[in-house]
Gaussian input, Z-matrix of N, CA and C with variables (Angstrom, degrees):
# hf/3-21g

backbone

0 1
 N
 C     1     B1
 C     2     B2     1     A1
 N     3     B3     2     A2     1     D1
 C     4     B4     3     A3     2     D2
 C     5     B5     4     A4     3     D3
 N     6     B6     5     A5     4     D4
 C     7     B7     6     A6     5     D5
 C     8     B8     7     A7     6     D6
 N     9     B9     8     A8     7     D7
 C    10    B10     9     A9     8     D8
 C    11    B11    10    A10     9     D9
 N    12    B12    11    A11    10    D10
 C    13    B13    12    A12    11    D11
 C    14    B14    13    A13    12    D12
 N    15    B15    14    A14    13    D13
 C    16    B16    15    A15    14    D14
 C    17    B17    16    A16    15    D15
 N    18    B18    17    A17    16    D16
 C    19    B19    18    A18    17    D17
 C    20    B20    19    A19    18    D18
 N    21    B21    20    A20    19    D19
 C    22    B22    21    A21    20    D20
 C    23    B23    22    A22    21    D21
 N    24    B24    23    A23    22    D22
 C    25    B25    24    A24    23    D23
 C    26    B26    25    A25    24    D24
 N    27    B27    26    A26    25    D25
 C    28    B28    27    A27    26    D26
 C    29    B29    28    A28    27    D27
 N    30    B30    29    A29    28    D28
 C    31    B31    30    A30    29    D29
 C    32    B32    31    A31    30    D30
 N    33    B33    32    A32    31    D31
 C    34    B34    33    A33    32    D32
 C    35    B35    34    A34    33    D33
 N    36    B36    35    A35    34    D34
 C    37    B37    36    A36    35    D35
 C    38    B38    37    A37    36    D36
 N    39    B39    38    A38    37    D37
 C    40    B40    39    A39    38    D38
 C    41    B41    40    A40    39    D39
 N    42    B42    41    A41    40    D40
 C    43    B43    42    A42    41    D41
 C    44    B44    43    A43    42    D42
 N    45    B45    44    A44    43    D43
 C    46    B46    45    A45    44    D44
 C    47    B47    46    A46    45    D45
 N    48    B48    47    A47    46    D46
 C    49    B49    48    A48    47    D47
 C    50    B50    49    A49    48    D48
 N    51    B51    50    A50    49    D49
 C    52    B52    51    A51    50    D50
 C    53    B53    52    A52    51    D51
 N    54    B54    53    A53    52    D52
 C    55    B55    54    A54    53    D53
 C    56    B56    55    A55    54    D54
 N    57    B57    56    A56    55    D55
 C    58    B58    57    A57    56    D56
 C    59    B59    58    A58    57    D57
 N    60    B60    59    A59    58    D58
 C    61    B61    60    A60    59    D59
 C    62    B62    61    A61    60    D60
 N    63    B63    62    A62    61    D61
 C    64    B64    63    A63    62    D62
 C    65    B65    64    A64    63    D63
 N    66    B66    65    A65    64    D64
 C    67    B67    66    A66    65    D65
 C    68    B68    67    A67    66    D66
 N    69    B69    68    A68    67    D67
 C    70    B70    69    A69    68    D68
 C    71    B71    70    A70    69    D69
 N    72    B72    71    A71    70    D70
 C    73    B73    72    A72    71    D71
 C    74    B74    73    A73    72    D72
 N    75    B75    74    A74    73    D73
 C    76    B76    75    A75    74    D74
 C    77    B77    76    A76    75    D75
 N    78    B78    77    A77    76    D76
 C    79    B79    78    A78    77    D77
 C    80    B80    79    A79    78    D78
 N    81    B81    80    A80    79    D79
 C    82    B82    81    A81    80    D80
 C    83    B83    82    A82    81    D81
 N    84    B84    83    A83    82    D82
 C    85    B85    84    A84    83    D83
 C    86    B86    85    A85    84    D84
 N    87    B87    86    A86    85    D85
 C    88    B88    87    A87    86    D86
 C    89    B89    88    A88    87    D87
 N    90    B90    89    A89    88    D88
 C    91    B91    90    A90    89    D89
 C    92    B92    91    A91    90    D90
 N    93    B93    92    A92    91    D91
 C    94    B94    93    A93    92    D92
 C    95    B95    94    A94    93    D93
 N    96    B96    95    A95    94    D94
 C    97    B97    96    A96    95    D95
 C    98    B98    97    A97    96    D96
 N    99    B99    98    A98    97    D97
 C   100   B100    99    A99    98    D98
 C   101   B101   100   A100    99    D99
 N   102   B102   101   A101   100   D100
 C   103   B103   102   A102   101   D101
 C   104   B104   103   A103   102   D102
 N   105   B105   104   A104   103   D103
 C   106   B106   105   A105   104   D104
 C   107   B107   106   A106   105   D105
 N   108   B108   107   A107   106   D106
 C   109   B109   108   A108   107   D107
 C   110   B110   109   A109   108   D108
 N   111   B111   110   A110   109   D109
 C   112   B112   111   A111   110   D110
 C   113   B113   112   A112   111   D111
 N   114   B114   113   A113   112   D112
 C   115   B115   114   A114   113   D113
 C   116   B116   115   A115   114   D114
 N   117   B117   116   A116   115   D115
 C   118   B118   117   A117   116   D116
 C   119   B119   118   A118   117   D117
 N   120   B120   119   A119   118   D118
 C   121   B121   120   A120   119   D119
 C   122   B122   121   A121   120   D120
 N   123   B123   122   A122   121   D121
 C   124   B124   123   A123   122   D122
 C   125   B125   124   A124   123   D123
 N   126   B126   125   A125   124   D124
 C   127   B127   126   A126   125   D125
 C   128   B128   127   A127   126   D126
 N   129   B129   128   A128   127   D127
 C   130   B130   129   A129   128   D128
 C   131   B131   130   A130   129   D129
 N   132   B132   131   A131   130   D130
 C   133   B133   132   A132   131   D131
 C   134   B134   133   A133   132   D132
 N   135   B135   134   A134   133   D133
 C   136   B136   135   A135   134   D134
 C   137   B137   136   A136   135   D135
 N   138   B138   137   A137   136   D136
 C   139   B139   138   A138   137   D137
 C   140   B140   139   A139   138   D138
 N   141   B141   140   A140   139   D139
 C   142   B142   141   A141   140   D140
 C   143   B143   142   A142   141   D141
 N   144   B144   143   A143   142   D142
 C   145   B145   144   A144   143   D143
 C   146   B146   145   A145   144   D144
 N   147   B147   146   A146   145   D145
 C   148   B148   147   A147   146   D146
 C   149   B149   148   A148   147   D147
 N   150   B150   149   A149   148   D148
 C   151   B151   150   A150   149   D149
 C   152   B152   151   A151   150   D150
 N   153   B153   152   A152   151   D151
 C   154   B154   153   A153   152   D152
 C   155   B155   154   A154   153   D153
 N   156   B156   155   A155   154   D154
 C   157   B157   156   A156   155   D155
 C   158   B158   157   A157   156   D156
 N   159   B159   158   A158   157   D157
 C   160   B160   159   A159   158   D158
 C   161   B161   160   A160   159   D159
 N   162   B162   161   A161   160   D160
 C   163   B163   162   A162   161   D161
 C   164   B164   163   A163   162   D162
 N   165   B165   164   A164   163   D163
 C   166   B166   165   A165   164   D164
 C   167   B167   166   A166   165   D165
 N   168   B168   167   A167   166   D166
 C   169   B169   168   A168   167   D167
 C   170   B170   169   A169   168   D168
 N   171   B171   170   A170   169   D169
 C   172   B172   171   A171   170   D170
 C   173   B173   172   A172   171   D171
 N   174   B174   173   A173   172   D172
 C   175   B175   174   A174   173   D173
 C   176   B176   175   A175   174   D174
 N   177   B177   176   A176   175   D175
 C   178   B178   177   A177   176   D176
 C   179   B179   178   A178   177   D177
 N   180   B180   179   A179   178   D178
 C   181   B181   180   A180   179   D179
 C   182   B182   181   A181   180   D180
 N   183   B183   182   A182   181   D181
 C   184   B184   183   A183   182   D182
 C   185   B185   184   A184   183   D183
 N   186   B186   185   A185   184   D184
 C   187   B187   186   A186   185   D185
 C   188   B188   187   A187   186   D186
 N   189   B189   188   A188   187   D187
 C   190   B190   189   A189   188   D188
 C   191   B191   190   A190   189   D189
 N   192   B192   191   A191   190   D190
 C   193   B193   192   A192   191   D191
 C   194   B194   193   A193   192   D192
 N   195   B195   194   A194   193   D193
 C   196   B196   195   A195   194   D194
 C   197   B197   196   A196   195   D195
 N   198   B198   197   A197   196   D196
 C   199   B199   198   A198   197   D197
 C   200   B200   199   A199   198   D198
 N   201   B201   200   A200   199   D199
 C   202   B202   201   A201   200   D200
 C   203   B203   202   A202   201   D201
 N   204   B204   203   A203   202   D202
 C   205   B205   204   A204   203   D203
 C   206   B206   205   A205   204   D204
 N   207   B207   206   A206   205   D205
 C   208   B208   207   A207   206   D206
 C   209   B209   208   A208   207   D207
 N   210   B210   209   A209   208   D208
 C   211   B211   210   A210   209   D209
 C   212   B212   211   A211   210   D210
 N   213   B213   212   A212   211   D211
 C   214   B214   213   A213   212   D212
 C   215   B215   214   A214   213   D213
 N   216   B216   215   A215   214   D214
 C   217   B217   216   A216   215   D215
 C   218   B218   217   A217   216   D216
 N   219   B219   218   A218   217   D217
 C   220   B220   219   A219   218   D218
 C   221   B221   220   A220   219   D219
 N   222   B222   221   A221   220   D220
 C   223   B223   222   A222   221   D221
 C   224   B224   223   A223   222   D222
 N   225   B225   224   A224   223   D223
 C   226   B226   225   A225   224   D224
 C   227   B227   226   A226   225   D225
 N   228   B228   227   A227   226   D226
 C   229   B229   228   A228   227   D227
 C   230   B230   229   A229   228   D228
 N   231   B231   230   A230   229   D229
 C   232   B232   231   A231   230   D230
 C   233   B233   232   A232   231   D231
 N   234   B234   233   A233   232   D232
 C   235   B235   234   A234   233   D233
 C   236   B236   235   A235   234   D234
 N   237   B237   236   A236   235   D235
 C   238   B238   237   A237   236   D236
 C   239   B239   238   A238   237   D237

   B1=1.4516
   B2=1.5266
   B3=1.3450
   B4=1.9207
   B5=1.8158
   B6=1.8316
   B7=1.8544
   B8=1.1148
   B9=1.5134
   B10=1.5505
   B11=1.4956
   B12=0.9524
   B13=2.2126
   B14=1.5700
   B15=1.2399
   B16=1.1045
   B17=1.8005
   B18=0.9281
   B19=1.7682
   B20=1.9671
   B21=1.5526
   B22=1.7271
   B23=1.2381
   B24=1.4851
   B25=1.6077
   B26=1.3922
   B27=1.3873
   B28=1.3883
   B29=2.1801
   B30=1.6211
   B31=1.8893
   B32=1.1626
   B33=1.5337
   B34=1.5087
   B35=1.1710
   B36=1.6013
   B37=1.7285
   B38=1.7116
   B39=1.4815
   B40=1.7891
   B41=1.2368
   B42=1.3830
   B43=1.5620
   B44=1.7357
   B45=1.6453
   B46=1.3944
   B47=1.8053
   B48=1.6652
   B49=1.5318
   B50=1.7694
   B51=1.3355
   B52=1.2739
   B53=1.2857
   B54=1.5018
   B55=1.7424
   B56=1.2814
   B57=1.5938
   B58=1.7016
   B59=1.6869
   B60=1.3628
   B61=1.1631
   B62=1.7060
   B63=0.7000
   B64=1.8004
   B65=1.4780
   B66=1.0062
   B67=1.5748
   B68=1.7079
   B69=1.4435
   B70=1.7056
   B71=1.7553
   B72=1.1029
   B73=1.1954
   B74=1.6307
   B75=1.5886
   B76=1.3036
   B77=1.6987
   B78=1.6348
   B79=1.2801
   B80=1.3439
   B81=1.4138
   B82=2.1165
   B83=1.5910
   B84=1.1163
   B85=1.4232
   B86=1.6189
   B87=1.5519
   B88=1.4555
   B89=1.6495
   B90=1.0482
   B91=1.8126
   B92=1.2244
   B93=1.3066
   B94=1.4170
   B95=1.9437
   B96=1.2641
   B97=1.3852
   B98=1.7649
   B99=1.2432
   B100=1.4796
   B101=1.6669
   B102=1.4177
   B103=1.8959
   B104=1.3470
   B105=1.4287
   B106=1.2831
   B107=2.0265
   B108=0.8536
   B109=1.3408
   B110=1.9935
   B111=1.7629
   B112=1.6512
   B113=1.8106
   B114=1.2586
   B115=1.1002
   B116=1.2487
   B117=1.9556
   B118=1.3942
   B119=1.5195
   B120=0.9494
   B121=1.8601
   B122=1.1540
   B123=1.2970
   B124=1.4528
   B125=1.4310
   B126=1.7045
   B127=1.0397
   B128=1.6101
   B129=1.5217
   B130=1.8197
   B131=1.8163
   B132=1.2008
   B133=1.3188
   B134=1.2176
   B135=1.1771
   B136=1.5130
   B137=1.5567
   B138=1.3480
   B139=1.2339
   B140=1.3414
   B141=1.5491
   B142=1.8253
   B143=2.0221
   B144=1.2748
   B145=1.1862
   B146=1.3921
   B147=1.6595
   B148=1.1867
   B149=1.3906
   B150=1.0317
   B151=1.6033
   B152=1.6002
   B153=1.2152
   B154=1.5783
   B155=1.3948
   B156=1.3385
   B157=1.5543
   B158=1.5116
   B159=1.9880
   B160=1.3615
   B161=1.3308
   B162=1.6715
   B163=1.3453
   B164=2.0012
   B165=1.2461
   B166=1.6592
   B167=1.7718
   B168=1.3963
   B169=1.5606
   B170=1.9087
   B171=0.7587
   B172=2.0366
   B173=1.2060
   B174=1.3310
   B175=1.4681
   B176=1.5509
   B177=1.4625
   B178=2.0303
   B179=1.4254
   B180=1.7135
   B181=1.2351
   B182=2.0710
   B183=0.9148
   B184=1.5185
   B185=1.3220
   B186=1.6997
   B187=1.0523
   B188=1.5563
   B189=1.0854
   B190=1.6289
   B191=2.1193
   B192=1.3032
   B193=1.8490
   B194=1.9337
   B195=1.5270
   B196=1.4907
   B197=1.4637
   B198=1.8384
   B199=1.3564
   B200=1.4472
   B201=1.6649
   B202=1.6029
   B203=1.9459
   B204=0.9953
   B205=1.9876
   B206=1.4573
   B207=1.4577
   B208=2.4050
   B209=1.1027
   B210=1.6176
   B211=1.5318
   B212=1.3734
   B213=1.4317
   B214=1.5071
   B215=1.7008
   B216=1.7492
   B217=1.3197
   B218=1.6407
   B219=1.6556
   B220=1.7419
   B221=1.6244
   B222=1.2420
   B223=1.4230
   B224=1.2006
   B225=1.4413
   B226=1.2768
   B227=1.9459
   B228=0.9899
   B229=1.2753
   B230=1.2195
   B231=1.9028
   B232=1.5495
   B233=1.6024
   B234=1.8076
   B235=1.2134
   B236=2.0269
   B237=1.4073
   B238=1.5623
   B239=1.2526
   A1=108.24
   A2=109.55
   A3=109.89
   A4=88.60
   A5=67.65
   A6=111.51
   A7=104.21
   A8=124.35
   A9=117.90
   A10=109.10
   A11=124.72
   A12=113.82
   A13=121.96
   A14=141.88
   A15=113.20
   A16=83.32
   A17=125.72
   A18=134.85
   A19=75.58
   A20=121.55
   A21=109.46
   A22=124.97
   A23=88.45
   A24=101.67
   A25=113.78
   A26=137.48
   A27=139.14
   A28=82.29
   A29=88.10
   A30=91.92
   A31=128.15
   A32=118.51
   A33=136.87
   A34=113.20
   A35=114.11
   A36=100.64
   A37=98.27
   A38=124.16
   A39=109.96
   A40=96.27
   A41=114.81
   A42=130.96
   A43=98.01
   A44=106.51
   A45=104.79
   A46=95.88
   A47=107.66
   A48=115.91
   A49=91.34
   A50=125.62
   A51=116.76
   A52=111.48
   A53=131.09
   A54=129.32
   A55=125.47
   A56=114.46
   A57=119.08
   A58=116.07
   A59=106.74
   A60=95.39
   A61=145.98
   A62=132.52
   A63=159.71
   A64=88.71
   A65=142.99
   A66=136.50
   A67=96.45
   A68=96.76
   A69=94.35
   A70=123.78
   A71=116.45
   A72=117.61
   A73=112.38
   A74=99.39
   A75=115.95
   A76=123.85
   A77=104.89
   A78=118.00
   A79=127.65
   A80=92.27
   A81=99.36
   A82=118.28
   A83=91.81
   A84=104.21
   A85=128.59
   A86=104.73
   A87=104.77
   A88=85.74
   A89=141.42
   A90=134.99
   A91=113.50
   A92=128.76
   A93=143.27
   A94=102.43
   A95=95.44
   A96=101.36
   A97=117.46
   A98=109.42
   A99=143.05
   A100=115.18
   A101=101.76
   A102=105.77
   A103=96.04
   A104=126.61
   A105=138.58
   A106=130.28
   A107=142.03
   A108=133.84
   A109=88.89
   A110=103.55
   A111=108.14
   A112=109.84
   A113=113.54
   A114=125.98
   A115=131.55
   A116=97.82
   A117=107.10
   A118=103.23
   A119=109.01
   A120=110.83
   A121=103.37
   A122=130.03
   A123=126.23
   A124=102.95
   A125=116.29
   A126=146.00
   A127=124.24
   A128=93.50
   A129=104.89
   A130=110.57
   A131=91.02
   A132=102.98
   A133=126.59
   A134=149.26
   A135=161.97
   A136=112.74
   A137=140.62
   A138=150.74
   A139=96.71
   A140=121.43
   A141=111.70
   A142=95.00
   A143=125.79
   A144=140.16
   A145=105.56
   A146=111.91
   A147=113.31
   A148=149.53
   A149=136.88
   A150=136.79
   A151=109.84
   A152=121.93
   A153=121.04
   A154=96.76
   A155=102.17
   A156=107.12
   A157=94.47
   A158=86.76
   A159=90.37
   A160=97.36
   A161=109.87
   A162=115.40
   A163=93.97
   A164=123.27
   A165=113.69
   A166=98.89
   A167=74.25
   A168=89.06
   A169=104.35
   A170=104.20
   A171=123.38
   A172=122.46
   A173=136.06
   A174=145.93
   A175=98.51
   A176=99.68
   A177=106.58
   A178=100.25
   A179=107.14
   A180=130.05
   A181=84.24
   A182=153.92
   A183=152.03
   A184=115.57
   A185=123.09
   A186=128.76
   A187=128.12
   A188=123.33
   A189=128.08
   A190=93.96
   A191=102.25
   A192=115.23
   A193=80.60
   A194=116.68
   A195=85.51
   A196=130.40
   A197=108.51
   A198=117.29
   A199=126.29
   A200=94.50
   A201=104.89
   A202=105.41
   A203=101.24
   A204=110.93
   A205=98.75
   A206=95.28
   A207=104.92
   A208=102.42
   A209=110.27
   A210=96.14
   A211=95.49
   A212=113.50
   A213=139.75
   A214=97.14
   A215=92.39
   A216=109.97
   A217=92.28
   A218=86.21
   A219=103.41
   A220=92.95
   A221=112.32
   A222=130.86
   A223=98.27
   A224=124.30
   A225=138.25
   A226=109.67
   A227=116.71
   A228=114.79
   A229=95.49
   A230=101.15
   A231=129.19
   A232=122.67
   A233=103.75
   A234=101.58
   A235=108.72
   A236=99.70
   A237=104.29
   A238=138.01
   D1=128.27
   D2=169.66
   D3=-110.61
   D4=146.51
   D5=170.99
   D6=-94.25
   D7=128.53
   D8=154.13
   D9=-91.33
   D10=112.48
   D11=-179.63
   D12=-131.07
   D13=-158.51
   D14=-160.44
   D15=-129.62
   D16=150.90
   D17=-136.87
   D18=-98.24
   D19=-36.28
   D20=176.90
   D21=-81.31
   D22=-47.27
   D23=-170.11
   D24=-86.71
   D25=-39.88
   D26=126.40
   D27=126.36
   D28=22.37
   D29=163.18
   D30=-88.41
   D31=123.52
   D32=-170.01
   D33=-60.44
   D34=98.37
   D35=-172.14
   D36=-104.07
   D37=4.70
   D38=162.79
   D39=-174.92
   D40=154.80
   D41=177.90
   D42=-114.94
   D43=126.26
   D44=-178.87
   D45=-126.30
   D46=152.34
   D47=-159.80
   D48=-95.08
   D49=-16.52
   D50=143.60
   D51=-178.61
   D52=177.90
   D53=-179.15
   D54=-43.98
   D55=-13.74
   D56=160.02
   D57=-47.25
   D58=-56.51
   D59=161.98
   D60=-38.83
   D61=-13.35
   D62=-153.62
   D63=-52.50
   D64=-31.34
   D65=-165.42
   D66=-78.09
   D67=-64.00
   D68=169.38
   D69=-59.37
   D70=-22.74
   D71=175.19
   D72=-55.94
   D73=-69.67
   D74=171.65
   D75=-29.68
   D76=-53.49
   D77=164.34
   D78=-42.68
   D79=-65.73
   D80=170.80
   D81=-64.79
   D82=-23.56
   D83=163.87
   D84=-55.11
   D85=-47.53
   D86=-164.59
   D87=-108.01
   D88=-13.41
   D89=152.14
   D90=-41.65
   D91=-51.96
   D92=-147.83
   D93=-94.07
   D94=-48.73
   D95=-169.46
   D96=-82.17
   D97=-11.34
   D98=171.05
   D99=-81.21
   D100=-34.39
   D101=178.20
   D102=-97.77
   D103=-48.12
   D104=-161.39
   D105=-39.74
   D106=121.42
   D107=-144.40
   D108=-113.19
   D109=-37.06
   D110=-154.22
   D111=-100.06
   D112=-30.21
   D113=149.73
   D114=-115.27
   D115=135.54
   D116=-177.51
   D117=-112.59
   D118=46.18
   D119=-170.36
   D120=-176.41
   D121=146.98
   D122=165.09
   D123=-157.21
   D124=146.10
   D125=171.84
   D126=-95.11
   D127=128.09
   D128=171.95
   D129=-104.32
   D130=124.85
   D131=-168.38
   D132=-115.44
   D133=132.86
   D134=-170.38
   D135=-114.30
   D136=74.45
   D137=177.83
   D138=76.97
   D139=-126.11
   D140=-171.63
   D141=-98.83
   D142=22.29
   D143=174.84
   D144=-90.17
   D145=112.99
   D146=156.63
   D147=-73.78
   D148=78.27
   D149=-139.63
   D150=-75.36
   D151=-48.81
   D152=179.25
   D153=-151.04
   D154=158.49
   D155=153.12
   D156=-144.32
   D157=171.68
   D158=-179.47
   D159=-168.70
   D160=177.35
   D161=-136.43
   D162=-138.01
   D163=150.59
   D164=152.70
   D165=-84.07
   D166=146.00
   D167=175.49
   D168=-137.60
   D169=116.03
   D170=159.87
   D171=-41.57
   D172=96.16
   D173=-164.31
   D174=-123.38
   D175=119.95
   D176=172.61
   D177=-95.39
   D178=129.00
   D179=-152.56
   D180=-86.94
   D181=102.91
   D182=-173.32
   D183=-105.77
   D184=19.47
   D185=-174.44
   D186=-72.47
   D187=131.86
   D188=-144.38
   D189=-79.76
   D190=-7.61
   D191=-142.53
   D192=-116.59
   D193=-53.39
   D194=165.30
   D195=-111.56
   D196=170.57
   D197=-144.22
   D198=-71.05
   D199=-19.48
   D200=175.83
   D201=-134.68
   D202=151.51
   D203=175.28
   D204=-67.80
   D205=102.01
   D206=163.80
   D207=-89.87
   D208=134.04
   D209=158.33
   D210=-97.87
   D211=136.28
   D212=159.69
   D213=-71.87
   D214=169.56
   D215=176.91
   D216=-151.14
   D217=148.41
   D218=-168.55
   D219=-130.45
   D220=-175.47
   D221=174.23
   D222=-127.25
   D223=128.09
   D224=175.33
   D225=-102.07
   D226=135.18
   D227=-163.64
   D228=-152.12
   D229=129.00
   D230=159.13
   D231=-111.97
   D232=118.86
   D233=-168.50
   D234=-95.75
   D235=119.92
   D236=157.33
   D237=-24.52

């Protein structure tokens, strides 16, 4: 079983049945870390094994095609 939690606060934001999941991970991932005030990082975890963590990261949208500059937000992720 992986933990998704928050690397400060050590709050369970999803239980995944294994790394197949990763699309949903990613998702709860960039929900959580996007509302979130206490963690800016969070860790997926496999017993006391840390498997990835990852971070929001701020991307300026510079596209010539749309009308105003978005900044997007991504999930940046380092795998163990």
């Amino acid at each position: 079983m992986l933990i998704l939690k928050g690397k400060n606060s050590n709050g369970i934001v999803g239980r995944y049945k294994s790394i197949i999941d990763a699309r949903k991970i990613f998702s709860d991932a960039q929900k959580y870390l996007a509302q979130n005030l206490i963690d800016q990082e969070l860790v997926l975890v496999e017993g006391d094994h840390v498997v990835m963590t990852c971070m929001l990261k701020m991307f300026k949208n510079h596209s010539s095609l749309s009308p105003t500059n978005l900044d997007l937000y991504g999930i940046e992720a380092h795998v163990n």
